[in-house]
N, C-alpha and C positions, 0 to 999 in steps of 0.2 A: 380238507377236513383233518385235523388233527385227532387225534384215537390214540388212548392211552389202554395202558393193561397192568392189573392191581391183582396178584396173584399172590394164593396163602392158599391154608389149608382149611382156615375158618374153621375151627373144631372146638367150639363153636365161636359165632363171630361176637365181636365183643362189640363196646361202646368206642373203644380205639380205634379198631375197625371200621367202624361205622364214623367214626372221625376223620379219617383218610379219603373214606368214599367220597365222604359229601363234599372236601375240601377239593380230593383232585378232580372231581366231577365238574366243579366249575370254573377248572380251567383249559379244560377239552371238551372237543365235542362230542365224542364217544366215550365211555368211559366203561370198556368192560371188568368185571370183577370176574375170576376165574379160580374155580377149586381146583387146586391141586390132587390128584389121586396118587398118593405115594403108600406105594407097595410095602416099604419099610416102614411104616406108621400103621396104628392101631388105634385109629379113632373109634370114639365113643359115638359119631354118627356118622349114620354112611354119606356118600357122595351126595343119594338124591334128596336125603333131610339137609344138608348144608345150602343145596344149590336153593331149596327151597325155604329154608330159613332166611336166607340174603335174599332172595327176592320181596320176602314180604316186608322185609328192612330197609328196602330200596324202593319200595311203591312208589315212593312220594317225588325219585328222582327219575326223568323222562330220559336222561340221556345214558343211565344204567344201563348194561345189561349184566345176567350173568350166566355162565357157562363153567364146566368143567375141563379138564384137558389131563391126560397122562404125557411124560416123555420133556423133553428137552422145551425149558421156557423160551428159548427164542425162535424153535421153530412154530412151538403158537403162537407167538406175537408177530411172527407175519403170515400165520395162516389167516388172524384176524385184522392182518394189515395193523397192528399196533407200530407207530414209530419210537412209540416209548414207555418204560416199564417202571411204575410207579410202587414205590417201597417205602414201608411207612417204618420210622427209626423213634424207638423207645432211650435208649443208652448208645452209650460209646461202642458198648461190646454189638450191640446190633450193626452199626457202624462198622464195624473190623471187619464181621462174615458180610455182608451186604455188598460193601467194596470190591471184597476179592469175587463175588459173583457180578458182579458189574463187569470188570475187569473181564471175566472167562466167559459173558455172554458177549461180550463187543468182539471176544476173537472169531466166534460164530456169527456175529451176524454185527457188521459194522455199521449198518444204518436202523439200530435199534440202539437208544438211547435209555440209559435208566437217569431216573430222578427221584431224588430222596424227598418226602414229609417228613419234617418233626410231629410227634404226637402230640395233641395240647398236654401241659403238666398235668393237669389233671387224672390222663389215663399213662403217665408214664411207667405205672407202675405195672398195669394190665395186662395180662397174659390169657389165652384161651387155657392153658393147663392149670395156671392159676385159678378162674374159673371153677372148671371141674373139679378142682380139689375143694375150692370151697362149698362148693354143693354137695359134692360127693360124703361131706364133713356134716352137713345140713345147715351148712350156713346160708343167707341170702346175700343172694348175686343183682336182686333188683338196682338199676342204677348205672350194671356193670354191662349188662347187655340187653338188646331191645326186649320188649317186653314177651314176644312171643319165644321167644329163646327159655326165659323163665320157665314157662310152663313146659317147654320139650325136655328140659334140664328135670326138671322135680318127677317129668313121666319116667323120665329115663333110670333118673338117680333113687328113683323111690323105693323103702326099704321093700322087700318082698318075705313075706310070710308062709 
């Protein structure tokens, strides 16, 4: 059984995101999506709104799963028996940093394999901090990320009086 691992910080998960899921999903049989808990980041949602926003954006695929994880990505990826670590590439510059962590998880763990997605054109533009800014602006994000994302975004982002 081949098991892949699609790990970010989803803050929040976008349509890009969710572009990646669906594409590397069907080409493993496992496909888990895993949030990131990075101590140096200051996300706008915590771990278990993320974990639960990609779940409800993943219903619809059987061979999802998703989970959170702190600490070194290649010692999650064989804690969950992943043999390879799927990274979705926007640009060139994603490209650069992407490679040189390719490169530094093969020194740790040789039989974990990363493999790059192209984003469709479409969401190449798409960023989760992008996102937030435009909501945070009051702009609409409908489009940009699944639909239950919207309403956690405008809960979140909404002016307070």
């Amino acid at each position: 059984m081949r098991r892949a691992l699609y790990p970010g910080s989803f803050d929040p998960v976008t349509m890009g995101h969710m572009d990646i899921i669906r594409r590397g999903s069907s080409m493993f049989d496992k496909f888990v999506v895993a949030v990131l808990l990075n101590p140096s980041k200051d996300p706008l949602f915590s771990i278990e709104e993320r974990v639960c926003m990609l779940k409800e954006a993943c219903v619809d695929l059987p061979n999802v799963s998703v989970d959170c994880f702190r600490g070194l990505l290649v010692s999650y990826a064989e804690q969950v028996g992943a043999s390879v670590i799927v990274k979705g590439l926007r640009a060139v510059s994603d490209f650069d940093y992407e490679l040189q962590q390719a490169h530094f998880n093969r020194q740790f763990a040789p039989n974990v394999d990363t493999v790059f997605l192209a984003t469709d054109a479409q969401n190449s533009f798409l960023s989760s901090s992008l996102v937030r800014e435009v909501a945070r602006l009051g702009g609409s994000v409908e489009g940009l990320v699944p639909a239950g994302v919207v309403q956690r975004l405008q809960g979140k982002l909404a002016p307070r009086e």
